[in-house]
C-alpha positions as CSV (number, residue, x, y, z in Angstrom):
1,X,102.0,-99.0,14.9
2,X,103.3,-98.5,18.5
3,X,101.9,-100.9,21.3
4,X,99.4,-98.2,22.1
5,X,97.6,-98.0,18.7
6,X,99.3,-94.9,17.3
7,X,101.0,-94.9,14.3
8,X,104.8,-94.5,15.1
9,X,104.7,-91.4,13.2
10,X,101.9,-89.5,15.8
11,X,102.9,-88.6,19.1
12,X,100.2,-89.0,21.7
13,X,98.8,-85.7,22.6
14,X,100.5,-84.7,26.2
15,X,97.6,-82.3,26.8
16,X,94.6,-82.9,25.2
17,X,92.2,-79.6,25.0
18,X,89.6,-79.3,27.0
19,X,85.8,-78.7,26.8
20,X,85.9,-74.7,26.4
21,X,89.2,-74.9,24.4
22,X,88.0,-77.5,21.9
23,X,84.8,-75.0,21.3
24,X,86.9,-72.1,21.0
25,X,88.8,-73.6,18.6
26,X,85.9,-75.0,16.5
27,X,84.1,-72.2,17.0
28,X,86.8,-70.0,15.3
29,X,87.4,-72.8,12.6
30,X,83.1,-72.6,11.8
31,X,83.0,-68.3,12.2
32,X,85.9,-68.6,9.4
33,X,84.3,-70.4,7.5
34,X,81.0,-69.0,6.8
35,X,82.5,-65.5,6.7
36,X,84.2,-67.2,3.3
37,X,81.2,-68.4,2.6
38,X,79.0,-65.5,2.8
39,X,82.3,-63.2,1.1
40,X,82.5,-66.1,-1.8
41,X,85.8,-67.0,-1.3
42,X,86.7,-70.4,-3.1
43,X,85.0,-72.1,-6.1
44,X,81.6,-73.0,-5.9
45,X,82.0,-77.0,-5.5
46,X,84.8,-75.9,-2.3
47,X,81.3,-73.4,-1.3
48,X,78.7,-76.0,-1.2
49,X,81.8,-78.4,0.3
50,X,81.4,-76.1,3.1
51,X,78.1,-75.5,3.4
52,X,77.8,-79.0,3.8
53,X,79.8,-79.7,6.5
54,X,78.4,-76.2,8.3
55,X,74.6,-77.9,7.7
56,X,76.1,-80.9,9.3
57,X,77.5,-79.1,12.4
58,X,74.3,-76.9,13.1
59,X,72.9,-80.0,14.7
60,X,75.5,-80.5,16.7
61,X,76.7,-76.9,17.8
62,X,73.5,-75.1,18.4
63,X,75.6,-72.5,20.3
64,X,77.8,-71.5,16.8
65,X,74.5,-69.8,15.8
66,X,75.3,-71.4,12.4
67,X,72.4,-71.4,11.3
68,X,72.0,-67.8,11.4
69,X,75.5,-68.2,9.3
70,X,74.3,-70.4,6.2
71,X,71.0,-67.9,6.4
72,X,73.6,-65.0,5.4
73,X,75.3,-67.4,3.2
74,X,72.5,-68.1,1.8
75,X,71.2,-64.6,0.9
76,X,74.4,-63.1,-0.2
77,X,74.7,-65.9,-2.6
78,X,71.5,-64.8,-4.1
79,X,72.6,-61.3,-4.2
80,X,75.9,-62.3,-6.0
81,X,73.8,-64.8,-8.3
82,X,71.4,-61.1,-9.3
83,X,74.5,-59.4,-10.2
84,X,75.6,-62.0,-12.8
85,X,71.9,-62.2,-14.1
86,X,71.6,-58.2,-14.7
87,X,75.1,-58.6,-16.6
88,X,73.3,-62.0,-18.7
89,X,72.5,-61.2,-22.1
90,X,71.0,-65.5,-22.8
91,X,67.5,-66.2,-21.8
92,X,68.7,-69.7,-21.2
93,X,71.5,-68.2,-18.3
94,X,69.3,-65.9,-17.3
95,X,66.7,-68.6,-16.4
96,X,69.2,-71.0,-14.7
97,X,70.2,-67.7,-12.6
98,X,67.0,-66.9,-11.4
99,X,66.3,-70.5,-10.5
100,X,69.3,-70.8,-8.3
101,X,67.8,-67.5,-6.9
102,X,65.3,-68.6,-6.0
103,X,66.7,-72.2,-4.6
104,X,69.4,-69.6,-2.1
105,X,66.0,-67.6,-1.3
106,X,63.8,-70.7,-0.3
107,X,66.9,-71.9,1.6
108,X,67.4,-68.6,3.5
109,X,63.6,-68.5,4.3
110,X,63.9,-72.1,5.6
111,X,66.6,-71.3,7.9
112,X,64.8,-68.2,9.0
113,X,61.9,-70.1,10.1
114,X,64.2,-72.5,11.8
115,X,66.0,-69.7,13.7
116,X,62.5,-68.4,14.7
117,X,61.6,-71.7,16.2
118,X,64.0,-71.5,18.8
């Protein structure tokens, strides 16, 4: 550590971003993100990683109209999850299917109402 805190390794940031830059930035970083989430890119823990952290910012960052985001998320993942249960053949995988349907549907409704509320 140098006398300033840092690690000797980090160099103090000369410029640090302002306001508008710092939400342009983020915003990109959170607009990149749910379009991977709503195309299914990534495994489904990296998914709900995701979705996490964009439930988590949705609070914060009213103006990233995430919650409209995780809404599409939400249905699209419901829409994938019906394409695997027309292809199931198990009555067992067909039921988990059509409860996770339904768990992405509820969730979509429930951010719905949300969005309507403001």
């Amino acid at each position: 550590m140098d006398g300033t805190g840092q690690p000797d390794n980090i160099p103090p940031m000369a410029n640090e971003p302002t306001t508008p830059e710092r939400q342009q930035i983020l915003g990109g970083v959170v607009q990149t993100l749910l379009n991977d989430l709503k195309t299914g890119n990534g495994d489904k823990d990296r998914r709900r990683q995701v979705e996490e952290w964009m439930r988590g910012l949705a609070e914060k960052y009213p103006e990233f109209k995430i919650e409209s985001g995780l809404r599409d998320y939400y249905l699209a993942e419901a829409q994938r999850l019906r394409v695997e249960f027309d292809k199931a053949a198990d009555l067992t995988e067909k039921l988990s299917l059509g409860r996770s349907i339904e768990g992405f549907l509820d969730r979509a409704a429930d951010y719905d109402r949300r969005i309507a509320e403001r």
